[in-house]
Every structure is written in structure tokens, then in C-alpha cells.
N, C-alpha and C positions, 0 to 999 in steps of 0.2 A: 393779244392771246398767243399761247406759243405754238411752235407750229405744233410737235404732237400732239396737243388737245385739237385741235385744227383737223387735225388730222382724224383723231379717235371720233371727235363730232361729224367727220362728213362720212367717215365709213357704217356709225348709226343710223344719218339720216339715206344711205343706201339699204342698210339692213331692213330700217321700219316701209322702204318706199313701196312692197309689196303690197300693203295693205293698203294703200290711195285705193289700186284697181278692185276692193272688192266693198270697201267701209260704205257705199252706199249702201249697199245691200240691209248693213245691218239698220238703220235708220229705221225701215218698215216702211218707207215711204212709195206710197199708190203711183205717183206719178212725177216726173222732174221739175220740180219748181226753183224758181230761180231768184238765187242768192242774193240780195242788195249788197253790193260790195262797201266796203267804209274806208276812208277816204285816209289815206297815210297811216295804213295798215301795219302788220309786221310783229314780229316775234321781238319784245323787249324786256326780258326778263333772260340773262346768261343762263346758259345750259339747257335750256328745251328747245323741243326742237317739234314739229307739228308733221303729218301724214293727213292729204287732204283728199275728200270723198269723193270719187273715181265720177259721180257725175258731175261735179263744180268740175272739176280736171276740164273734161268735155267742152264744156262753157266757158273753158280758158283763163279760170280762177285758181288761183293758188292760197297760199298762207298768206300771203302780202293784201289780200283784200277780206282779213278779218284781223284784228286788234287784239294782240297780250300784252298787257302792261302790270307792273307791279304798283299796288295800290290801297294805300291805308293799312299795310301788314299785311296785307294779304292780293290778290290778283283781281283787274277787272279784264271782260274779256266782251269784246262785241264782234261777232262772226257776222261775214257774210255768209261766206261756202260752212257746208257744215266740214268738223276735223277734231282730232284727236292731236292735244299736246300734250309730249313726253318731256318728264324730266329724265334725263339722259346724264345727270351726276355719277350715277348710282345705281345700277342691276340690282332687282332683288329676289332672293334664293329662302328656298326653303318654306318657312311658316313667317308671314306676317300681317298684320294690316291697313289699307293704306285709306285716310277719311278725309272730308273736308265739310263747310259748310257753305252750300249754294244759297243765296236770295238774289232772286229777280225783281228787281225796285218797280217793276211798273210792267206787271205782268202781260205777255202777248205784245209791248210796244211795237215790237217793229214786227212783227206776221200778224196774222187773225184767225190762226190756229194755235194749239197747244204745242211747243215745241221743248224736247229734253235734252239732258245737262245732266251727267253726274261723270263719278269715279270710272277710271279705266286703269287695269293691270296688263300684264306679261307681256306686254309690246318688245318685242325684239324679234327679227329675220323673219315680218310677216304677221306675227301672232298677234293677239291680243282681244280683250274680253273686256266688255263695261256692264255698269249697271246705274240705271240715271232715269229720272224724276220728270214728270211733269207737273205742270200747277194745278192740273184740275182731278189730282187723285189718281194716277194712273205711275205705272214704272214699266221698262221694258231692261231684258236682258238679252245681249246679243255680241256675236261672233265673228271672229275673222281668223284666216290661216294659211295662206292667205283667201283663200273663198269663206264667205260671209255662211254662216252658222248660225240658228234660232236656239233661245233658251224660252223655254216657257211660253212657245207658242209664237205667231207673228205681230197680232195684236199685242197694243199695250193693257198691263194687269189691272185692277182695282184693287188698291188697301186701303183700308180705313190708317196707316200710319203713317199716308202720303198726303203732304199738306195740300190745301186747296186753296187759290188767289179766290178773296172775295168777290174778283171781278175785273175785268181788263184794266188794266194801271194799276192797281193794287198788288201791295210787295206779297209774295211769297216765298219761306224758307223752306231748303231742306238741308239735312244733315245725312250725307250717306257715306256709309263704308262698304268697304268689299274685306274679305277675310279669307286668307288662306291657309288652314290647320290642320294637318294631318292629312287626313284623304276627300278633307272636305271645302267646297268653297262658298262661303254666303255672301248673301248682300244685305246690309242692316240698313233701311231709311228710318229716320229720328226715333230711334233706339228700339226697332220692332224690325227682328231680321223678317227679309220679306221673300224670301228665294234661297234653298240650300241647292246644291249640287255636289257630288261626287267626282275627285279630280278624272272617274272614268268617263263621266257625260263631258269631260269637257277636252280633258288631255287623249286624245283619241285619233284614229286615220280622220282628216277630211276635220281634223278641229286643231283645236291647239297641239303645238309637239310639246310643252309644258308650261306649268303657270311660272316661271321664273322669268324675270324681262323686268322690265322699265314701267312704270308706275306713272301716272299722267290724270288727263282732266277730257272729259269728253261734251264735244260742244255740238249741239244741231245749229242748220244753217237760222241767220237773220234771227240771233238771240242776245240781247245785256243780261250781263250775271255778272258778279261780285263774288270771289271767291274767299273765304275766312279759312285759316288751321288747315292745310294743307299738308297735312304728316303721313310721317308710314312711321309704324312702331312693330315688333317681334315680339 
């Protein structure tokens, strides 16, 4: 690698490392449970880079004890700690948006709770916002700036456009996008936006300084997902 990419990637992963100390928060999680670490861990896919949730920190877990590898076209990813990974190519500005499609091969395998997985935008110096899925019908939207920020409540939501796993081990998909247009920003799961917002509910004192940043995959702890189509498009 050369040194200025070297270089441009460490001064990112100082940029995004705000956001470790607060990304528990967003999770919604009652109480600290703790992460099954996986065993020859690590970021293996060039160009991303991970920000990991300020209570795994605590616990003395990093990005090295959950799994991104590149897999069949697309990403498989098994977290201990929960965390957020950025691809860090590419800043993006303006109006776009950025989709992919989640299945969990064997729903709940490794917890016995419902745990979520989707899209995550504007990561840079701190910021950043996701919107992500669980398998028994529910989505949650949530904040960082670097202090963790609710959208739509603490609890996760109910749509009827949010898949449901028939049942523990059983695959469930979802397809989510997050969208950024004009002064408005949504979250689509499998084709039924499920959340708008106004860039002023979001881009605001004490939230984001803007939806502009780095573009990424957001993982709760002690979860397998298989990531397909991972794009941003304008």
C-alpha cells in the first residue's frame, strides 16, 4: 500500500474514532451484554475501516474480534463487539443513496434475542446515522455526533415491510436503503420507505454537523449476515 493511502486511511480511522465512545448508545440496548468474540478476526476487505461500540471497548474488544471478509460478490460479516464499517474509498456529498441486501442464514444463531443489521451513512469526524432491520419485524433508527441521538423513538419500530425469520435458524432477508434528496432523508426496507426525516431533525446542534461522510454497513454484536449489492448511486 502506499504510504499516502497509508496515510489518508489512518488519519480516517482517527476521524471516525469519536464515534466508538458513543455508538453504544445508539444500539438501544437495556444493559451490557457481552460480545462472543470470533476467533481470527479482522477487517479483510481493502478500504474499510470499522469504529467499534464504546461498550465492547470497555470489555477490551476491538474490530479484531469480529470478521469482514469478502464473499461470493458480496461481504460475510460475524461480529462479536457490535460496530460500524466504513468504506473509506469514497466521501459522499450532496444527494445520494446508499442500499444493500441483508440475510441472516440462521436467524438468532449465535444470541437468543433479536439483534440488527443495516445501512449506515455520514460517518466522518464523529457523525454518523443508520437504519437497520431485525428479523422479527421491527427497525430502529439511531444517532451519533459524536453523542448517540434517537430517531423515532428508543424502542425498535413495527412495519409490516420488515421481514420476519420463520423462526430461530431460519434465513431471513432484508433489503435496506437509506436516501439522501434534497432536504430530506429516508430509510426504504424492501421497497416500503419506513422512516423520513428532514436534513433539520438530523443535521442540527447535538446531531449530525451533515449527511455528507463515508457510507458503511452497520453490525450489532454476536450476529452472521451475508451482505449482497452493496452500492451508493446519485
Amino acid at each position: 500500500m502506499h504510504k499516502g493511502l497509508c496515510s489518508t486511511l489512518a488519519l480516517t480511522a482517527i476521524a471516525l474514532a469519536p464515534a466508538m465512545l458513543s455508538a453504544q448508545g445508539m444500539a438501544g440496548m437495556q444493559h451490557e451484554e457481552k460480545a462472543t468474540p470470533i476467533k481470527d478476526g479482522g477487517i479483510f476487505v481493502p478500504g474499510w475501516k470499522a469504529t467499534v461500540d464504546a461498550g465492547a471497548i470497555k470489555q477490551g474488544q476491538s474490530e479484531k474480534d469480529s470478521l469482514f471478509k469478502a464473499e461470493d460478490g458480496g461481504f460475510h460479516v460475524m461480529t462479536g463487539p457490535a460496530l460500524t464499517y466504513w468504506d473509506t474509498k469514497k466521501p459522499l456529498k450532496g444527494d445520494y443513496t446508499v442500499s444493500a441486501t441483508f440475510t441472516e442464514p440462521q436467524y438468532m444463531n449465535r444470541n437468543d434475542h433479536p439483534h440488527p443489521y443495516g445501512i449506515a451513512i455520514a460517518g466522518n469526524e464523529g457523525n454518523g446515522l443508520y437504519c437497520a432491520a431485525y428479523g422479527n419485524g421491527t427497525f430502529i433508527v439511531r444517532g451519533f455526533s459524536p453523542d448517540a441521538f434517537q430517531l423515532g423513538g428508543r424502542r425498535p419500530t413495527a412495519n409490516d415491510a420488515v421481514h420476519k425469520a420463520a423462526g430461530p435458524g431460519q434465513p431471513v432477508t432484508q433489503t435496506i436503503a437509506v436516501q439522501v434528496k434534497g432536504d430530506s432523508v429516508s430509510c426504504t426496507i424492501n421497497g416500503t420507505t419506513v422512516a423520513t426525516y428532514t436534513k433539520a431533525d438530523i443535521a442540527a446542534a447535538g446531531k449530525l454537523s451533515s449527511t455528507d461522510g463515508y457510507a458503511g454497513i452497520r453490525m450489532s454484536h454476536n450476529t452472521d449476515v451475508t451482505i449482497k449489492d452493496f452500492k451508493v448511486t446519485k
